[in-house]
C-alpha positions as CSV (number, residue, x, y, z in Angstrom):
1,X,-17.2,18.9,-10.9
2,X,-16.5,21.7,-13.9
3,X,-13.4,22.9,-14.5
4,X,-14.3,26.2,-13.1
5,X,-15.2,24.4,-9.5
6,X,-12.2,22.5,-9.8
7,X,-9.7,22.4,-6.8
8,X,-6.8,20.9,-6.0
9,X,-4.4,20.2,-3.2
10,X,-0.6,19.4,-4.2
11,X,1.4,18.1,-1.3
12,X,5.3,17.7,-1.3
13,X,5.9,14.5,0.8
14,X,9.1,14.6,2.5
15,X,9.3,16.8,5.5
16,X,5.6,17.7,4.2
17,X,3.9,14.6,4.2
18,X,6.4,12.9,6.2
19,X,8.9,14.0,9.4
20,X,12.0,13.3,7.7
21,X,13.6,12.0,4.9
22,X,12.2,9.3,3.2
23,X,14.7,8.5,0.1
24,X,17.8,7.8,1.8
25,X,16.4,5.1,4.4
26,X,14.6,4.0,1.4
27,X,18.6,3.5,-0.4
28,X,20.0,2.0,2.3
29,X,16.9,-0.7,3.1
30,X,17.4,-1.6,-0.7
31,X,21.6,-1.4,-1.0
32,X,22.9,-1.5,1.9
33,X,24.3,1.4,4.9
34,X,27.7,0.7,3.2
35,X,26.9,0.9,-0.1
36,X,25.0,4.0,0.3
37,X,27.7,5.8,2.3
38,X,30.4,5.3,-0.7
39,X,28.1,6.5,-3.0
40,X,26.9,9.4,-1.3
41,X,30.8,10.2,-0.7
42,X,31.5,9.6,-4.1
43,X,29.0,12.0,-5.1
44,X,30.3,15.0,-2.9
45,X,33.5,14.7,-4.0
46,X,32.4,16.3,-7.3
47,X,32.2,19.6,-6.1
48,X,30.5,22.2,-8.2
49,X,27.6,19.5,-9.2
50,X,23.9,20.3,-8.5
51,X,21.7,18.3,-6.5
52,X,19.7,17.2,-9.0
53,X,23.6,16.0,-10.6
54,X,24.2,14.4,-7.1
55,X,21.0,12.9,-7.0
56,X,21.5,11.2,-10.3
57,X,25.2,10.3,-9.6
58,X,24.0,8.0,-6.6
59,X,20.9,6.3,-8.4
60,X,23.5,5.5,-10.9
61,X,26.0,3.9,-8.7
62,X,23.6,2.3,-6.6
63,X,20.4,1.1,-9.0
64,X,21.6,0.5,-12.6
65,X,21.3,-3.3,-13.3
66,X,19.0,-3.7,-10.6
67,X,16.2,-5.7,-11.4
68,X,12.9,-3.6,-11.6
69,X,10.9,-5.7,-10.4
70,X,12.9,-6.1,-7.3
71,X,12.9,-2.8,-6.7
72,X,9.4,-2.0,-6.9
73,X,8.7,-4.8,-5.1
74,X,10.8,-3.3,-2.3
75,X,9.2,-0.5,-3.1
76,X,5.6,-0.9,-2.2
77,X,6.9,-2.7,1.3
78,X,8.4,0.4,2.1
79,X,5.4,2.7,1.5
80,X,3.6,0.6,3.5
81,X,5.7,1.4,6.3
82,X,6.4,4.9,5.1
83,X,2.4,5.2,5.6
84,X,2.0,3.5,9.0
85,X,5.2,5.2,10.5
86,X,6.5,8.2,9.0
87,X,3.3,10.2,8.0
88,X,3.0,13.6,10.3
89,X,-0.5,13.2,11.8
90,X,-1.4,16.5,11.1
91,X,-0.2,16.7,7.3
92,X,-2.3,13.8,6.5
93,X,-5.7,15.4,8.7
94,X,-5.1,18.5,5.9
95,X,-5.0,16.2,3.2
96,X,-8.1,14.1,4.4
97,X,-10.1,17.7,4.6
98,X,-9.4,18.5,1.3
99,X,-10.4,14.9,0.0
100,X,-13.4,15.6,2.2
101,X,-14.2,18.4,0.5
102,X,-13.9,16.7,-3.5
103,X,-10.3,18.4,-4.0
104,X,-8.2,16.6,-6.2
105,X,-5.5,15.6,-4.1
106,X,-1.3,15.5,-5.6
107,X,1.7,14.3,-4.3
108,X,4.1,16.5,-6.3
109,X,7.9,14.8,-5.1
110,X,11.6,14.8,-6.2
111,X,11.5,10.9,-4.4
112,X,10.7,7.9,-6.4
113,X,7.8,6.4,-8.2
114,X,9.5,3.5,-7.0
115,X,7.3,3.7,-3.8
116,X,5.2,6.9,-3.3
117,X,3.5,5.6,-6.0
118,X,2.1,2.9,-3.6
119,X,2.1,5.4,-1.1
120,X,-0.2,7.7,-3.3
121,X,-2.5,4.5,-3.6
122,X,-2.5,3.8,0.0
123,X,-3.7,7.5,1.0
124,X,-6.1,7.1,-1.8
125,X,-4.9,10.4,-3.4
126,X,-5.5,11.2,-7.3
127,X,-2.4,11.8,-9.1
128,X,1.6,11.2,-7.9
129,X,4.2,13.3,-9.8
130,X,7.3,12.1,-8.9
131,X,10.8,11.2,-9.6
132,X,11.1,7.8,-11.9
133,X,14.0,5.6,-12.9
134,X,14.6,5.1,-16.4
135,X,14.0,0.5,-17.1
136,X,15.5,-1.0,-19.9
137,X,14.5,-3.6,-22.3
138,X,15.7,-6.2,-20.3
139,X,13.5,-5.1,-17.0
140,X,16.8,-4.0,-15.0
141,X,17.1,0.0,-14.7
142,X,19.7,2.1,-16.6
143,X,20.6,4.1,-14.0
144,X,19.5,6.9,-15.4
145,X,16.5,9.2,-14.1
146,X,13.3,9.1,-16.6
147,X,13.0,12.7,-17.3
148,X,14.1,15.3,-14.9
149,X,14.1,14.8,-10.9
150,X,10.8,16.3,-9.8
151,X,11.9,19.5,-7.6
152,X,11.8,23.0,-8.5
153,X,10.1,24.1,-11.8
154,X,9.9,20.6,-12.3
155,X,7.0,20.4,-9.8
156,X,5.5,23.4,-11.5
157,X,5.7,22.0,-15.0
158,X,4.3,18.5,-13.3
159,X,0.9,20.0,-12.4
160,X,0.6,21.9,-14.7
161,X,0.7,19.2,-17.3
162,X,-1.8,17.0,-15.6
163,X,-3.8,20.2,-15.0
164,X,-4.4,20.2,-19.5
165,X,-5.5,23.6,-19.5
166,X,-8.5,23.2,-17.2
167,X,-8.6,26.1,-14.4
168,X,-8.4,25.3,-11.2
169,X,-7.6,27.2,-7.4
170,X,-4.6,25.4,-6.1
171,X,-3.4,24.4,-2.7
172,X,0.1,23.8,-2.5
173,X,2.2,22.5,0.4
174,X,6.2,22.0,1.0
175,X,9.0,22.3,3.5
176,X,12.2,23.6,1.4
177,X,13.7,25.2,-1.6
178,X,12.5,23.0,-4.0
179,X,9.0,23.8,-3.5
180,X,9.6,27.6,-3.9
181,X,8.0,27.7,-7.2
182,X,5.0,25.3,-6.5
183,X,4.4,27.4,-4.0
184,X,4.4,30.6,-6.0
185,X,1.9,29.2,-8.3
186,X,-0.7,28.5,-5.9
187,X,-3.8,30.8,-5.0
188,X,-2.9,29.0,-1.2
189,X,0.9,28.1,-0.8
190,X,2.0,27.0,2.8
191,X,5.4,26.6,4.1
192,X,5.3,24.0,6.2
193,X,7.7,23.8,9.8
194,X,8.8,20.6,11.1
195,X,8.1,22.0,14.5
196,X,4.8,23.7,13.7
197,X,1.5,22.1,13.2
198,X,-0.4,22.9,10.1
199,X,-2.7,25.9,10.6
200,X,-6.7,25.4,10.2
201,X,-7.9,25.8,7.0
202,X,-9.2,28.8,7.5
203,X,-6.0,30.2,8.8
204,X,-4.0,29.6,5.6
205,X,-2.4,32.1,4.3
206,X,-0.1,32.2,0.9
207,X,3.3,32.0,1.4
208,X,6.1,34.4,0.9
């Protein structure tokens, strides 16, 4: 495939790829309902913080000193169930077409590496741009994100990097605010409904 042929298919995952959620039960599989609840209440009690600043303020609490190895290994038993569960039928029949047809396929995600990395090798896809926690010397994570949380322009700046200049017709897919700009970018952008099945391939149209 040449650069000029090249096409590729980027695919938010949750509410996209997924029904629901997929961070959160992630938290609370790995920490604990309780844990999770004070930290998430912790959080909102900042008020005037972003929610990429919320975001980080609960990996903090809840992750830093955590083993990484623990939690990847938590990780990639999660995606596992993430992929046999959680998957909307009809996101992943799009993304099979477009693998089917030689698109590159992305998942392009503000969750972690931590397991949609696994997921991404699981659905055999060719890239995953996510979210990653920061590991320290000693294998245990900071607490801190590595790099920014993968929503927004961050999704943009994400493809675009692996992208390195080559031209290419992009396919974009997302369910919320974050994927505004990813959206944008594409020649095919589709706002997906939770309640809505995607449309045929021939019946995409870019979104507003």
């Amino acid at each position: 495939m040449t650069a000029s042929e090249l096409t590729v298919a980027a695919f938010d995952v949750d509410g996209t790829l997924t029904r629901r959620d997929t961070f959160l039960p992630f938290l609370v599989e790995l920490c604990g309902p309780a844990p999770v609840g004070r930290a998430l209440a912790a959080a909102a009690a900042r008020q005037g913080r972003s929610r990429d600043a919320l975001k980080a303020a609960v990996v903090r609490r809840l992750l830093a000193g955590r083993s990484a190895d623990e939690v990847l290994a938590a990780g990639r038993a999660y995606a596992g169930r993430v992929v046999e569960r959680r998957l909307r039928p009809d996101a992943v029949a799009r993304l099979r077409w477009h693998q089917q047809s030689g698109h590159a396929v992305l998942l392009v995600s503000a969750s972690p590496t931590a397991y949609l990395d696994e997921v991404g090798r699981l659905l055999g896809v060719d890239a995953v741009l996510a979210t990653a926690f920061d590991v320290g010397a000693d294998g245990r994570l900071t607490g801190e994100l590595l790099g920014l949380n993968c929503r927004g322009p961050e999704k943009v700046r994400r493809v675009t990097d692996w992208l390195g200049g080559r031209t290419a017709t992009l396919w974009a897919y997302g369910d919320s605010r974050g994927d505004r700009e990813l959206l944008a970018m594409a020649a095919h952008g589709h706002l997906v409904r939770a309640r809505r099945r995607f449309p045929s391939a021939d019946g995409l149209t870019r979104s507003s």
